[in-house]
Structure formats: structure tokens, C-alpha cells
C-alpha positions, 0 to 999 in steps of 0.5 A: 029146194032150200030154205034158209031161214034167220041163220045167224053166226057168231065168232067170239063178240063178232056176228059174221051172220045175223038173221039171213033167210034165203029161197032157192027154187030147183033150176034157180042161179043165184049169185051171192055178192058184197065186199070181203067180209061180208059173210058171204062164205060163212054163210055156204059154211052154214048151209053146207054144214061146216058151221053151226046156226045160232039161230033159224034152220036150214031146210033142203028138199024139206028135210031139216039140215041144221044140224046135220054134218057135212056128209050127209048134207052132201048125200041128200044132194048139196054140195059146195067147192072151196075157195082155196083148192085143196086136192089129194096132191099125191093123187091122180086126178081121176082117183080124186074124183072117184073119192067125190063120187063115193058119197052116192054111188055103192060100188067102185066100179060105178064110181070109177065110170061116174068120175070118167064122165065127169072128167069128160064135161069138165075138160080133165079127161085127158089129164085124168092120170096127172098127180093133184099137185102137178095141176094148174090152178085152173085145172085144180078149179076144175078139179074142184068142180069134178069132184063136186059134181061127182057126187050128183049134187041137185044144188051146187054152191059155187064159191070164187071159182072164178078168181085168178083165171086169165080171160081165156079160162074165164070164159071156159069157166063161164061156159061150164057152170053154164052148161050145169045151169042148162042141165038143171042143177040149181047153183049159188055162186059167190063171185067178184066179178060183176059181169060174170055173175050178173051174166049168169044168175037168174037173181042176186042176193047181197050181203054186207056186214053180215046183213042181207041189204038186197035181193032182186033181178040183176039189172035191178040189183045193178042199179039198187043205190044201197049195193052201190054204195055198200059195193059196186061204187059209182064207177061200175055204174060209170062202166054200165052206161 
């Protein structure tokens, strides 16, 4: 479904990216881990269009995307959340999505129900008429999410969309991008915390300095002494046994 092959990235002097190359398969849940960065949301600014490669090529359903723009990656089917939600604040919740689902669907009518089923999976029905701004921060996760989603994406990048919940909204989080895994889109998932992400992906990707170090099943990711080092310190093995 994608192929990512030797995309490097550069910021003035400094390589964010160098020579990363990575597989995704339809279905597939990949997490993508390493210390802030790492360049781990570069590298979905890469994919999803938002930067350019200096290097390599980027290809999704065999078509060349590298050098396309946001839209229309996101119109073949791949779409991306943000780490820092950003809604239509002086819009209902419903008609953010509804924006969402104009990429693919051809009429605001469809578009209109495509976002009411949305809202409906991602537990915003009933706030569907609230302003953007007046939402939670886990609503505006949420939010993110639906708006996502309603552009009938078959590959999903997911970035911290985790971070900053209490336990209980964790775990309806958990339960929402597994319910999409079941579904079949394919996801790639940013995400710090290691039991979430090591609970959910089918393979983990790491990254540090730029540099893919490591990629494998999670139980062998959990124990590859170079990610340990790099990221999850001797405490989190500690915390394992």
C-alpha cells in the first residue's frame, strides 16, 4: 500500500531525515517510536505532503506521490491527524467534519451523512452541534480523528493522538483506533506510550537522530538493546519482567 523509499529531509545544515525507507501493507498497524526528535513527525510531513524529500520517492497504491500536495494525497486515500488540534473554532463540530468529508464525497448531502456516521464511531454524536472551541481536549482528539476519518482514508497516520488523556479516555482512545485497525484501514501510529503502542501495532518502526535503528515485531523491538539504549532505558525493561 506504501512505499517509502531513501527520503531524506533537511532544515537549513540539519538532516531531520536520512535515507528512511519503510513498507506498509493494506491492514498493517505499524507504530513509529524514538525520542523527540527523532524525526518521526517529519517524516508523516514527508509521506502526507507537507515536506518535500530531498531524496528517494514516496509511493501509495503505486502511484508516485512525492511530489504531490496535501490534497490530493488525501484524495487517493491517505490521510494524517496533527499532534496539535487545530478545529474551526467558531464551527459546530458537525460541520468540521463535514469539511473532512468534502475531499472525496461530491455532494453536500453526502457529505452531511458521511460525517453524522462518523460522529457516530467516534462517540461526538451528541456533541455534533457544540463550537470546535468549546470542546475538551479529548473531544478535539476525537474531532481530529472524525475529521480524518471522513475523507475515507485506506491508510491512516496517526500522530500522539494519545497524549494528554487521563486513564479513562486512554483507554476509549484504545478502543477507537482498534475498532479502525478491525475495520482495515491501515495505520501508522506515533505514539509514547510504550504499552499502547506495543499493544496495538502488528510491527514497530524506530527512529533516532533521523536514522531508522530498528524495525521488527514488538516483543523483539522491546528487547533490541539499541532501542534500549537510544529510548526506552533499562527501566522499561525493569518494568517488562
Amino acid at each position: 500500500m506504501l512505499e517509502v523509499h531513501d527520503v531524506s529531509k533537511w532544515f537549513g545544515g540539519n538532516a531531520v531525515l536520512k535515507g528512511v525507507s519503510l513498507t506498509i501493507r493494506p491492514g498493517d498497524v505499524v507504530g513509529l517510536i524514538g525520542p523527540n526528535g527523532a524525526g518521526k513527525t517529519t517524516l508523516f510531513n514527508v509521506i502526507s505532503g507537507f515536506c518535500r524529500t530531498r531524496t528517494g520517492y514516496i509511493r501509495f497504491n503505486h502511484t508516485d506521490i512525492t511530489r504531490m500536495r496535501p490534497e490530493e494525497i488525501c484524495s487517493l486515500g491517505l490521510c494524517r491527524t496533527f499532534q496539535i488540534t487545530k478545529p474551526f473554532s467558531n464551527t459546530t463540530v458537525v460541520k468540521n467534519v463535514i469539511i473532512g468529508a468534502l475531499v472525496r464525497e461530491k455532494s453536500l448531502k453526502r457529505a452531511e451523512k458521511k460525517a453524522e456516521e462518523v460522529l457516530e464511531l467516534v462517540g461526538l454524536h451528541d456533541r455534533r452541534h457544540v463550537l470546535g472551541r468549546s470542546l475538551t481536549i479529548a473531544d478535539r482528539k476525537r474531532l481530529e480523528i472524525a475529521r480524518g476519518l471522513a475523507t475515507s482514508p485506506r491508510l491512516f497516520l496517526l500522530d500522539e493522538v494519545m497524549a494528554g488523556l487521563n486513564p479513562t479516555e486512554l483507554q476509549e482512545m484504545i478502543r477507537l483506533i482498534g475498532h479502525l485497525a478491525e475495520s482495515g484501514v491501515a495505520l501508522l501510529i506515533i505514539e509514547h506510550i510504550m504499552g499502547v503502542i506495543m499493544r496495538l501495532s502488528h510491527r514497530v518502526m524506530v527512529l533516532n537522530h533521523g536514522e531508522k535503528i530498528a524495525e521488527g515485531e514488538p516483543s523483539q523491538i522491546a528487547c533490541d538493546r539499541e532501542v534500549i539504549k537510544a529510548y526506552l532505558g533499562e527501566e522499561y525493561l525493569i518494568a517488562q519482567a
